[in-house]
C-alpha positions as CSV (number, residue, x, y, z in Angstrom):
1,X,-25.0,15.4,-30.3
2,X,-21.4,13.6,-28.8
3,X,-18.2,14.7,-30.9
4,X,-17.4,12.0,-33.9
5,X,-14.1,12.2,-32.4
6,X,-15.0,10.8,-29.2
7,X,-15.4,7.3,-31.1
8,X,-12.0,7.4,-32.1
9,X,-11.1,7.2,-28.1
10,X,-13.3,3.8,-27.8
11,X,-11.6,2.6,-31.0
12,X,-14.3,2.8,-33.0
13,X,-14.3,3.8,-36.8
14,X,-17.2,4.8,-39.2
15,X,-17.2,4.9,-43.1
16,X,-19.1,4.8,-45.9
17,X,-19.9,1.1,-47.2
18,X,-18.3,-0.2,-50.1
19,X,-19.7,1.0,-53.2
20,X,-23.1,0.5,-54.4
21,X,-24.1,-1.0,-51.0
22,X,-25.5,2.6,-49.4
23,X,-25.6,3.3,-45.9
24,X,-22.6,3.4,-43.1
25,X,-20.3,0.7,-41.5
26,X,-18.8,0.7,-38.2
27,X,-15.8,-1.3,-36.8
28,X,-13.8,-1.5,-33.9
29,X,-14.2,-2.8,-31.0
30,X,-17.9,-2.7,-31.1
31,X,-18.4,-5.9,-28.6
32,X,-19.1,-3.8,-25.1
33,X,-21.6,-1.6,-26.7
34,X,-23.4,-4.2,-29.0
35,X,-26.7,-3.8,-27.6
36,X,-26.3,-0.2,-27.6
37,X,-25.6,-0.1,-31.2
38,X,-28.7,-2.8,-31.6
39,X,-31.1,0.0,-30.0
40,X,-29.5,2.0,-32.4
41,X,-31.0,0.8,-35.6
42,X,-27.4,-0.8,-36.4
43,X,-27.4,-4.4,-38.3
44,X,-24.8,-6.9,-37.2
45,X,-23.1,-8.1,-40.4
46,X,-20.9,-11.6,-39.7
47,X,-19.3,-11.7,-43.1
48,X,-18.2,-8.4,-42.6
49,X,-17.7,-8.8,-39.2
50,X,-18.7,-4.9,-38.3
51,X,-22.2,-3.1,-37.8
52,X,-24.2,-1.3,-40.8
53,X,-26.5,1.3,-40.6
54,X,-28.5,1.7,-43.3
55,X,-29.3,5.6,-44.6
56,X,-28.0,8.3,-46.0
57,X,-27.2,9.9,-42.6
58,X,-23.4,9.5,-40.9
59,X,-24.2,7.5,-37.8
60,X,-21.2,9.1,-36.0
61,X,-22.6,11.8,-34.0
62,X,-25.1,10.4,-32.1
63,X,-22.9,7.1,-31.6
64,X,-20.3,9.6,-30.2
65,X,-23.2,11.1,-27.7
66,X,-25.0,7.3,-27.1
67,X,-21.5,5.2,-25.7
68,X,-19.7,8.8,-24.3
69,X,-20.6,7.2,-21.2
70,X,-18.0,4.5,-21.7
71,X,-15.1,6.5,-22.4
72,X,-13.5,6.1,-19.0
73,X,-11.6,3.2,-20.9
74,X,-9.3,5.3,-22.1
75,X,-6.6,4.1,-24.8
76,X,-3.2,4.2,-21.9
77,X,-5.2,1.2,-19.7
78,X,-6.0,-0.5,-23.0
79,X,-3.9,-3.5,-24.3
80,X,-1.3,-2.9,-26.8
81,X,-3.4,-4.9,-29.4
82,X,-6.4,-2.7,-29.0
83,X,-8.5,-3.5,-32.5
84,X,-5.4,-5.1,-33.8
85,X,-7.4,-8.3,-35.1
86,X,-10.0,-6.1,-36.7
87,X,-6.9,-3.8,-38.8
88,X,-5.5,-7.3,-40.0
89,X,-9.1,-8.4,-41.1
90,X,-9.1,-5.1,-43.2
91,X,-6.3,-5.0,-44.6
92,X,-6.6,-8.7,-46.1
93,X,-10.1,-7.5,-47.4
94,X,-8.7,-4.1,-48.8
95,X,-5.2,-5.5,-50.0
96,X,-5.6,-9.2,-50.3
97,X,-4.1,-12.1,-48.2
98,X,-1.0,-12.4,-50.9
99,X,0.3,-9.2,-49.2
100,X,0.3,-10.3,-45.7
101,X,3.6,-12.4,-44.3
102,X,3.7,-15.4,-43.0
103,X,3.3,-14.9,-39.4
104,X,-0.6,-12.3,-39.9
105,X,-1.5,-15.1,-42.6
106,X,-1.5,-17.3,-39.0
107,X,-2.8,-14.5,-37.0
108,X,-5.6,-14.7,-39.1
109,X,-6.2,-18.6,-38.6
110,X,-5.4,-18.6,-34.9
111,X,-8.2,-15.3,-34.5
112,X,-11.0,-18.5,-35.2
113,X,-10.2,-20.4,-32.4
114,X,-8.6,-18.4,-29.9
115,X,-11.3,-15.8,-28.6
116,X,-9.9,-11.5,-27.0
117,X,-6.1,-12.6,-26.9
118,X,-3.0,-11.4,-29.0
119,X,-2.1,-14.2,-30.6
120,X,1.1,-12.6,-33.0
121,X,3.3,-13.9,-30.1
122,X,2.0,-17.3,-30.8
123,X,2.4,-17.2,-34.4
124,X,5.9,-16.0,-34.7
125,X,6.5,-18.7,-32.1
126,X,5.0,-21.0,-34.1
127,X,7.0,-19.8,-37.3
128,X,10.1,-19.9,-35.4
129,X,9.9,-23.2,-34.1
130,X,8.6,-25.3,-37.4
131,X,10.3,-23.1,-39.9
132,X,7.3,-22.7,-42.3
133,X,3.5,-22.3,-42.2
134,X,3.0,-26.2,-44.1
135,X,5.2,-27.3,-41.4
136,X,2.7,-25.8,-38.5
137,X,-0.2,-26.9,-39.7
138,X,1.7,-30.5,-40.6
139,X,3.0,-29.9,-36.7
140,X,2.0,-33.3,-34.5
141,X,-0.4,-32.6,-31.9
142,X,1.8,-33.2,-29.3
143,X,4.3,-30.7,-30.1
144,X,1.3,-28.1,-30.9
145,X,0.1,-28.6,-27.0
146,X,3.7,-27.0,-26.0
147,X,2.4,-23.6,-26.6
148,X,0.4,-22.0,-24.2
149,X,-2.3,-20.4,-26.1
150,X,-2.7,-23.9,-28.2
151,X,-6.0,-25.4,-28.2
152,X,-7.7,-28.5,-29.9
153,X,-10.0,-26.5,-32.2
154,X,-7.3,-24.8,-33.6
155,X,-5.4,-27.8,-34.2
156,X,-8.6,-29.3,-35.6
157,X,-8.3,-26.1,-37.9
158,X,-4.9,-26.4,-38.7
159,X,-5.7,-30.1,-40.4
160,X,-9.0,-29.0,-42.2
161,X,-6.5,-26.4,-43.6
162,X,-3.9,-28.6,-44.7
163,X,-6.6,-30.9,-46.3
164,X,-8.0,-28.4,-48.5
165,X,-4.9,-27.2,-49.6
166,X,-3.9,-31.1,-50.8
167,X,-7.3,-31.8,-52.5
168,X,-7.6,-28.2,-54.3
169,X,-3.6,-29.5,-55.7
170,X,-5.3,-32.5,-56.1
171,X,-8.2,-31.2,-58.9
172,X,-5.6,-29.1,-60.6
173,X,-3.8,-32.7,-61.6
174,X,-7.1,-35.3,-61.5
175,X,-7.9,-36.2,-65.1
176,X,-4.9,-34.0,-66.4
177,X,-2.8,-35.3,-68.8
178,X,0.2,-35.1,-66.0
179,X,3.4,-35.2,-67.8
180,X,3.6,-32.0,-69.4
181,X,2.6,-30.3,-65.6
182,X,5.2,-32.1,-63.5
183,X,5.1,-28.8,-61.5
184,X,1.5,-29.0,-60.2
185,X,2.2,-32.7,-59.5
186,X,5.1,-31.6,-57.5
187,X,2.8,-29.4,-55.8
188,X,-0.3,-32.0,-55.1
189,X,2.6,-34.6,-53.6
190,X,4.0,-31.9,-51.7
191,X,0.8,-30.4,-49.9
192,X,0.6,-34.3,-48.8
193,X,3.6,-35.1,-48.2
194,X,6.8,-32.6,-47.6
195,X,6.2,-31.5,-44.0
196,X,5.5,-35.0,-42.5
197,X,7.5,-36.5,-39.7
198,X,7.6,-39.6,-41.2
199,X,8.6,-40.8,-44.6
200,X,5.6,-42.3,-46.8
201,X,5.6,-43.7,-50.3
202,X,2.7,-42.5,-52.4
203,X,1.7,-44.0,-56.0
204,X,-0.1,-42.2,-59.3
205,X,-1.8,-44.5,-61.4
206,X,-2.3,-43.0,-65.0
207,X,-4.3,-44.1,-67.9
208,X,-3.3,-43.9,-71.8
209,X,-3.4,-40.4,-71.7
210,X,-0.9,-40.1,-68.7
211,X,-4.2,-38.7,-66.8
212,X,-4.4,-39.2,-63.3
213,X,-6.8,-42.3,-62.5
214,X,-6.1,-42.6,-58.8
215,X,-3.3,-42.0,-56.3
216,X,-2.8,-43.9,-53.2
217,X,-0.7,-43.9,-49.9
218,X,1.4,-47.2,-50.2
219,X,3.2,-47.1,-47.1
220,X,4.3,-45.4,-43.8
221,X,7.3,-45.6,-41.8
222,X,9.9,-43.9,-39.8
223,X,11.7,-40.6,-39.8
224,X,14.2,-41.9,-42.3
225,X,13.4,-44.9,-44.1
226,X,10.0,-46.4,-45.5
227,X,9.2,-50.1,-47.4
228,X,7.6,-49.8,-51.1
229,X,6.2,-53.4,-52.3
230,X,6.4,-53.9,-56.2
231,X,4.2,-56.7,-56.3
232,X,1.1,-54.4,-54.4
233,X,1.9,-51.5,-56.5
234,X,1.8,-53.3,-60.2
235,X,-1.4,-55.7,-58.8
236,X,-3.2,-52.0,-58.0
237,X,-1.8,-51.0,-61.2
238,X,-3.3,-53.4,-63.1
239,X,-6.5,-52.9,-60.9
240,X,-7.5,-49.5,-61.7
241,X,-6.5,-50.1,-65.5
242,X,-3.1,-48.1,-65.1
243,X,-0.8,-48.1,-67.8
244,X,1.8,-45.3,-66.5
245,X,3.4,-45.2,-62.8
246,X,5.1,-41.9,-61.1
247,X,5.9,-42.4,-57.7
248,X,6.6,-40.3,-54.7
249,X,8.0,-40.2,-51.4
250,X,9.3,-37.4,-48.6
251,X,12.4,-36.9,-47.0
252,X,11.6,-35.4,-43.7
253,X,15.7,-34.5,-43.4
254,X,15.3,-32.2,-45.9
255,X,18.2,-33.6,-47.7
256,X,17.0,-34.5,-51.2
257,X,19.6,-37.1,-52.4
258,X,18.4,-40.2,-53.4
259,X,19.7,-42.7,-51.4
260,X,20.7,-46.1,-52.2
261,X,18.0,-47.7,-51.2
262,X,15.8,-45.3,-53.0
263,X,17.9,-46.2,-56.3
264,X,17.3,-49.9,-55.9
265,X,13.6,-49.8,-55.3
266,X,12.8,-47.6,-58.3
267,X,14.7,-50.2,-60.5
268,X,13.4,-53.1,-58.8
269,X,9.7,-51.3,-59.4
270,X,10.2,-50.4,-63.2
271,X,11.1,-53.6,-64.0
272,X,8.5,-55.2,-62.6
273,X,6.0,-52.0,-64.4
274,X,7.7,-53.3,-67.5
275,X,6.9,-56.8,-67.3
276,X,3.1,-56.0,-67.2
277,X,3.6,-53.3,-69.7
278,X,2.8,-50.5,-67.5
279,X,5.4,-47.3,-67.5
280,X,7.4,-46.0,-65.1
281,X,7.7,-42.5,-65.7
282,X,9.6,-40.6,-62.4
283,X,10.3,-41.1,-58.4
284,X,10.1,-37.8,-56.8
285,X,11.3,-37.0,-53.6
286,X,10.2,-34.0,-52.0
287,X,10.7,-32.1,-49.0
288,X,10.2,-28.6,-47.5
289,X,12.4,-27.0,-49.8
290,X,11.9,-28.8,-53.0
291,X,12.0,-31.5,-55.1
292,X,14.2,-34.2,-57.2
293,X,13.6,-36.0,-59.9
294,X,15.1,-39.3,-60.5
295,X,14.2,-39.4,-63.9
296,X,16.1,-36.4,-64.4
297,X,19.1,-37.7,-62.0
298,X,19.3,-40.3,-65.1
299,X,18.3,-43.1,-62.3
300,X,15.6,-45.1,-63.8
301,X,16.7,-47.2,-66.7
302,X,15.4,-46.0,-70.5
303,X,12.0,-48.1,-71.8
């Protein structure tokens, strides 16, 4: 039989399973020896990611005398982030992702679409660049293709992640009564809205119960200004049955203050709300770094 602590050299591990499953895991950096470990009697597990034998018996010393033959890779000609990806997995099973920063939250994106590479260099790059993880994955695609590592699939990633992030904030407000949660609506406008390039105007529609019926994208523009129609907001308004408005747009400056123009359309929308008997009840502008209310800036005129 090889010596267990052979396997250490390959940088391979072997433990116990978690509780109650029985039988031995083994992690590492398994992939040159795969079929080995097959032969085995070892099970590939994909959730997992790592091999289980099943048993009572430690695996570990005839896995030490099975792959001895590959020890001439010894650790000093391996890269510097020998098994690093498989740690990071491990720790986010063992301590959860809350505990991980910013920049290993990434790793831990960028390990599904780029394949053997360290890829902490790219994230911190990343990090660096855009300031925040909402504003890489909000990052346009042409700005994303200036790192070398970048790839389509993992931009193709970083949208379907951005996506779900919006439409799980969006179930936390759909149906809701909304005005006593303006925090979670802060949150659903901001996971679409506070790390675009581009200013847009977004509308909630609420029914009697200031529930969320329907929100909608009302307008694009550029970097620091966007239009907002009155007549095509109260016409959807009366559409979907609305009887209460809040509306939102972003700032991509990061500066917060209203701005005149911002003033003067909220007005020129409330009054038209209250012609038709439907509420305004806020503007929010968000950004990166927050939020302001112009309800709370004392902006929109009392009912």
């Amino acid at each position: 039989m090889g010596d267990p602590k052979n396997l250490t050299r390959l940088g391979i591990t072997v433990a116990p399973h978690r509780i109650g499953a029985g039988g031995f895991i083994v992690r590492g950096d398994t992939y040159p020896h795969r079929l080995r470990l097959q032969e085995l009697g070892g099970k590939w597990d994909r959730m997992a990611q790592a091999w289980v034998f099943e048993g009572d018996e430690d695996p570990s010393p005839r896995l030490a005398e099975a792959l001895e033959p590959g020890l001439e890779a010894a650790p000093a000609e391996r890269p510097h982030y020998w098994g690093h990806r498989q740690r990071l997995r491990e720790r986010a099973l063992d301590g959860g992702l809350e505990a991980l920063p910013d920049y290993e939250l990434l790793e831990l994106v960028l390990f599904g679409s780029i394949a053997r590479a360290d890829v902490k260099p790219l994230a911190k790059a990343l990090l660096e660049r855009f300031g925040a993880i909402g504003a890489v994955l909000a990052a346009p695609e042409e700005e994303l293709a200036g790192f070398e590592q970048m790839n389509r699939q993992t931009v193709v990633n970083f949208r379907a992640i951005r996506e779900l992030a919006a439409r799980a904030a969006r179930e936390e407000v759909i149906g809701r009564p909304l005005l006593n949660s303006i925090d979670k609506v802060v949150d659903y406008c901001r996971s679409r809205m506070a790390h675009n390039d581009i200013e847009q105007f977004r509308v909630l529609y609420l029914d009697q119960r200031n529930a969320l019926i329907d929100d909608e994208l009302q307008q694009s523009g550029t970097v620091n200004e966007v239009a907002a129609y009155p007549r095509q907001i109260i016409r959807r308004a009366l559409n979907v049955g609305a009887v209460g408005l809040v509306l939102c747009h972003n700032h991509p400056s990061g500066n917060l203050k209203p701005s005149a123009q911002d003033i003067e359309i909220t007005r020129e929308i409330f009054r038209a709300a209250e012609a038709v008997g439907v509420t305004l009840h806020d503007h929010l502008i968000v950004g990166p770094t927050g939020f302001q209310s112009l309800r709370e800036l004392r902006k929109i005129p009392r009912s």
